[in-house]
C-alpha positions as CSV (number, residue, x, y, z in Angstrom):
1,X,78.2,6.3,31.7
2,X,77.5,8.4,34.6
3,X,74.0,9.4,36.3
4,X,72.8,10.7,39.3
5,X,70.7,8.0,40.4
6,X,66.9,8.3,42.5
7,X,67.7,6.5,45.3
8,X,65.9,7.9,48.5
9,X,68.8,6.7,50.7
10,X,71.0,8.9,48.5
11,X,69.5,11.5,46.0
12,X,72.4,12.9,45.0
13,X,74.8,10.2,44.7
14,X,76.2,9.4,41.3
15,X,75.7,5.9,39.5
16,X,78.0,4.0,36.6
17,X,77.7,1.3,34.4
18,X,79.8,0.6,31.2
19,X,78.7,-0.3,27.5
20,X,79.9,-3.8,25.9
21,X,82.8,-4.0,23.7
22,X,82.2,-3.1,19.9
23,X,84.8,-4.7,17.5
24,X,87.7,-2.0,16.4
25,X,87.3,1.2,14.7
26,X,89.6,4.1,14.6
27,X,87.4,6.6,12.7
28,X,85.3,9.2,14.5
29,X,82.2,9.2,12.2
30,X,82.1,5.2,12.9
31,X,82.4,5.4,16.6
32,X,80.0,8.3,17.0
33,X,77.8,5.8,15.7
34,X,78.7,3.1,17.5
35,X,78.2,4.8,20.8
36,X,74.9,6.7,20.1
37,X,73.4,3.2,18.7
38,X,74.8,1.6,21.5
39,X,72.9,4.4,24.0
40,X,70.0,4.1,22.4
41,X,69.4,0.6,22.3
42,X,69.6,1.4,26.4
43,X,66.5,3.0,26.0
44,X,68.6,6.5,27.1
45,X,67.5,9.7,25.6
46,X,70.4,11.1,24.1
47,X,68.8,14.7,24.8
48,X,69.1,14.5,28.5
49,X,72.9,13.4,28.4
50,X,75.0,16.4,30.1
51,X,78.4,15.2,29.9
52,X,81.2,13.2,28.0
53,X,84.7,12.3,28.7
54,X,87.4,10.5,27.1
55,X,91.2,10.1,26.8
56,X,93.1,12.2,24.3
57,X,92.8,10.5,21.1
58,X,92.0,12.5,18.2
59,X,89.1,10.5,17.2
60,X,87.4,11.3,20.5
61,X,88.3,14.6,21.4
62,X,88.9,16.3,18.1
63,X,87.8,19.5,18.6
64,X,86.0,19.5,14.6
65,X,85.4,16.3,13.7
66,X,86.3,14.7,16.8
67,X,83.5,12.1,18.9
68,X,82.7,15.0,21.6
69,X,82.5,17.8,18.9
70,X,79.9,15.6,16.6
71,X,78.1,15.2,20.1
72,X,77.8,18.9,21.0
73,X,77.0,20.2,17.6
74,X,73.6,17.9,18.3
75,X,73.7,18.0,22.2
76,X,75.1,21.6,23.1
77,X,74.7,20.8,27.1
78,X,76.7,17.1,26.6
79,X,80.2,18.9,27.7
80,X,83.2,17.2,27.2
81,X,85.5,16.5,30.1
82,X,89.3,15.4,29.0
83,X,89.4,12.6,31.7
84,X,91.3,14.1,34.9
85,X,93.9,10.9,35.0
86,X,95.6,12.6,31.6
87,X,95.7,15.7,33.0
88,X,99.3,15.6,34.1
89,X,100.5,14.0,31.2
90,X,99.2,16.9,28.9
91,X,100.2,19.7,31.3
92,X,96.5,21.1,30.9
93,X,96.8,21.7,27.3
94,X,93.2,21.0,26.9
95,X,91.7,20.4,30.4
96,X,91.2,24.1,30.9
97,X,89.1,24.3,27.3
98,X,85.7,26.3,27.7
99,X,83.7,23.2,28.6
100,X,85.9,23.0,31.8
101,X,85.5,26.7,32.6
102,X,81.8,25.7,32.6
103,X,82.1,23.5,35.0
104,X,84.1,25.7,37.2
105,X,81.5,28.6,36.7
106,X,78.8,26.1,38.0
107,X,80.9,25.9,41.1
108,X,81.0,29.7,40.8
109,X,77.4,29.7,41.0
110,X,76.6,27.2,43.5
111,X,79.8,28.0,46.0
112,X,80.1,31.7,45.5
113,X,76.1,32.3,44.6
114,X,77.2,35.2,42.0
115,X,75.1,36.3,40.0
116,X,75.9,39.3,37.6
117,X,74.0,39.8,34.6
118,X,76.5,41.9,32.3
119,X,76.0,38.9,30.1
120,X,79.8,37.7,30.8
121,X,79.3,36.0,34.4
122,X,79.3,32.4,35.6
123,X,75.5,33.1,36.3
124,X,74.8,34.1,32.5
125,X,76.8,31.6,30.9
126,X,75.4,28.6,33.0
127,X,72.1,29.6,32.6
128,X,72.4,30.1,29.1
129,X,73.8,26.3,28.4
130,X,71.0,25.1,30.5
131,X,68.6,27.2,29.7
132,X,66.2,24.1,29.5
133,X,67.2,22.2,32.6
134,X,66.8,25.9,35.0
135,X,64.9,28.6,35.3
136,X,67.4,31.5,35.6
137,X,65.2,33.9,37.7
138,X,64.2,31.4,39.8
139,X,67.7,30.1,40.5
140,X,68.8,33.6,40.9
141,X,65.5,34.1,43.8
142,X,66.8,30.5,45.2
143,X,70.7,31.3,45.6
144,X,69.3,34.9,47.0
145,X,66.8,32.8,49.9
146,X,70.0,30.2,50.3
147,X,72.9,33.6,50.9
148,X,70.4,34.7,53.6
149,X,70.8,31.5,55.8
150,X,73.1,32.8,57.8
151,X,73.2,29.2,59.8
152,X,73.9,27.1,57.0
153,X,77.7,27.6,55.9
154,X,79.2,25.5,52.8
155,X,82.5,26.7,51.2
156,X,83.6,23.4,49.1
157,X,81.4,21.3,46.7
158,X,81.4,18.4,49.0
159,X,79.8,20.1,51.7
160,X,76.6,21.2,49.4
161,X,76.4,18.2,48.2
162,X,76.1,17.0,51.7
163,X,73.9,19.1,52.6
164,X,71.1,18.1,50.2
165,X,71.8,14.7,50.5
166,X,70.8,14.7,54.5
167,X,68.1,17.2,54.4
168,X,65.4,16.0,52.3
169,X,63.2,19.0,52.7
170,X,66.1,21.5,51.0
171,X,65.9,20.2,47.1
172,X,61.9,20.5,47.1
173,X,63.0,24.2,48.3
174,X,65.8,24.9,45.7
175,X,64.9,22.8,42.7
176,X,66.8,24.6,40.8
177,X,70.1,24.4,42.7
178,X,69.3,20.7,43.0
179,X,69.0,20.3,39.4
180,X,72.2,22.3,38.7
181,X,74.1,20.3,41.5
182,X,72.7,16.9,39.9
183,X,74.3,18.2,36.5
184,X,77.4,18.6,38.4
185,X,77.7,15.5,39.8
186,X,76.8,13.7,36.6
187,X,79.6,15.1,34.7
188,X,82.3,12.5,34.0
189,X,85.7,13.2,36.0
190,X,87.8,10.4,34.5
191,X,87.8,7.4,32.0
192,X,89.9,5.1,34.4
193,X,87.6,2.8,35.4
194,X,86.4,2.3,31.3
195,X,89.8,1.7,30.6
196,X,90.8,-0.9,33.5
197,X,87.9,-2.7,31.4
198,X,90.1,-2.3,28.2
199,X,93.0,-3.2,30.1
200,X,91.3,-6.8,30.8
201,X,91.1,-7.2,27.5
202,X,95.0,-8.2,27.1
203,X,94.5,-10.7,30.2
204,X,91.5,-12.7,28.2
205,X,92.0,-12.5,24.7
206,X,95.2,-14.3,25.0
207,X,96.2,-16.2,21.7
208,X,95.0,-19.6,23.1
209,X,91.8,-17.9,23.0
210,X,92.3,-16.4,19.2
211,X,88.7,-17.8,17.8
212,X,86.7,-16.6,20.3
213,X,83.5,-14.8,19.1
214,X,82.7,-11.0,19.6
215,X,79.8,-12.1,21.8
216,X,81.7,-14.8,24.1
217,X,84.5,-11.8,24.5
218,X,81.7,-9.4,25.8
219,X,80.1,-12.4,28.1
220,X,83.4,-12.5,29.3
221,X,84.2,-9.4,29.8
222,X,81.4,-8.6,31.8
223,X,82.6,-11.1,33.9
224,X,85.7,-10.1,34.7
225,X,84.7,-6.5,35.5
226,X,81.8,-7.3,37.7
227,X,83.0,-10.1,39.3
228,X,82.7,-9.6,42.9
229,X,78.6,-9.5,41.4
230,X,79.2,-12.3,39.4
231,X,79.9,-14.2,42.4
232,X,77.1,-14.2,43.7
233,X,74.9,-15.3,41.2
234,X,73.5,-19.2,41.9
235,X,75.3,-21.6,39.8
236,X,72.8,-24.5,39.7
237,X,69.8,-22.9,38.0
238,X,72.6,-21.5,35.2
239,X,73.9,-25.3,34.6
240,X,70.7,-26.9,34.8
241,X,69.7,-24.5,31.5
242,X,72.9,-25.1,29.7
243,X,72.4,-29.0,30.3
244,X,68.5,-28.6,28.8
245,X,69.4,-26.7,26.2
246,X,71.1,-29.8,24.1
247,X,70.0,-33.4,23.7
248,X,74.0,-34.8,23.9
249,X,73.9,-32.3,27.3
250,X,70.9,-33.9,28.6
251,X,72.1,-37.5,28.4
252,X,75.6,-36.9,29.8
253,X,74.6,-34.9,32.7
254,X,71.0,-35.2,33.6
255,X,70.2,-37.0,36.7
256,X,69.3,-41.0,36.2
């Protein structure tokens, strides 16, 4: 998952964190499930989800039936995203589908500050997907107020994102634009780093390890992925409760 996260030091800046493992199933009704359980044990609302991205498989991004379509016929606003490390691979058979031209009109709208209303422009069909995240007269008055800064020039997405990062007086200005920017940025550019997780999979489910449980595998998992945080947890607290936590324990390795 992807969010923009609070933080003062960075209000913009985007956040990840990955689910655990769920055993396997290929069908899309069944993973649909799986994930939106999965979310929701989280505490996430699914409703304020913008975005969704994963690799190629039918299941997933089916167009009818698929994991993304079942998503958007609940969630309109949760786009789908074909993750950008495939793109090549498919010669952009699907990348430029009309959930990417969305994303490109938001760029549009933020970059170029257009804002036709013949019902056809990047302005109309943004504001009409998030029709509940912006107010579209008010974003129109705010990219009006931002064109006349003459002083302030941004050209690339990077730089506006910079610039409301470092001026903290701009997104209390321009909620609007800030909200729409923070959408941006929460939209999910690639599954890599999900599947490097999978990928680790191979390296500890080796067949010496054949019996292990689902829950060991997802203790161990987590693990592996996060160890550099892993590392730094105290030891000695962690084997003082696995030695209390059984009599035979107790009397082997408690101290006399």
């Amino acid at each position: 998952m992807k969010f923009p996260t609070s933080s003062k030091a960075d209000i913009f800046a985007s956040g990840q964190t990955k689910l655990q493992t769920v055993p396997l199933y290929t069908d899309a009704a069944t993973l649909h499930k799986l994930i939106s359980n999965g979310l929701t044990s989280l505490g996430l609302d699914l409703s304020l989800r913008r975005g969704q991205g994963y690799d190629g498989a039918a299941a997933m991004a089916g167009r009818l039936s698929g994991v993304q379509a079942r998503f958007k016929e609940t969630y309109p606003t949760m786009l789908y995203l074909h993750c950008a490390g495939h793109h090549l691979n498919l010669v952009a058979q699907d990348v430029l589908g009309s959930d990417m031209k969305t994303i490109n009109d938001i760029e549009t709208v933020l970059l170029n500050r257009t804002l036709g209303s013949d019902g056809n422009s990047a302005f109309d069909k943004v504001t009409a997907i998030y029709c509940n995240d912006v107010d579209s007269n008010m974003l129109c008055m705010e990219l009006r107020s931002f064109i006349q800064q003459k002083q302030i020039s941004v050209s690339t997405m990077p730089q506006l994102h910079s610039l409301f990062n470092k001026n903290e007086t701009i997104p209390p200005m321009l909620p609007n634009m800030a909200e729409l920017l923070r959408i941006y940025l929460s939209l999910p550019c690639t599954t890599c780093e999900a599947e490097r997780s999978f990928s680790a999979l191979r390296r500890l489910k080796t067949y010496l390890r054949s019996s292990m449980t689902q829950q060991r595998l997802n203790h161990v998992l987590v693990l592996n992925v996060y160890q550099k945080e892993a590392s730094k947890i105290p030891l000695e607290p962690l084997m003082n409760d696995w030695i209390e936590r059984d009599t035979v324990r107790r009397n082997t390795f408690a101290k006399q």
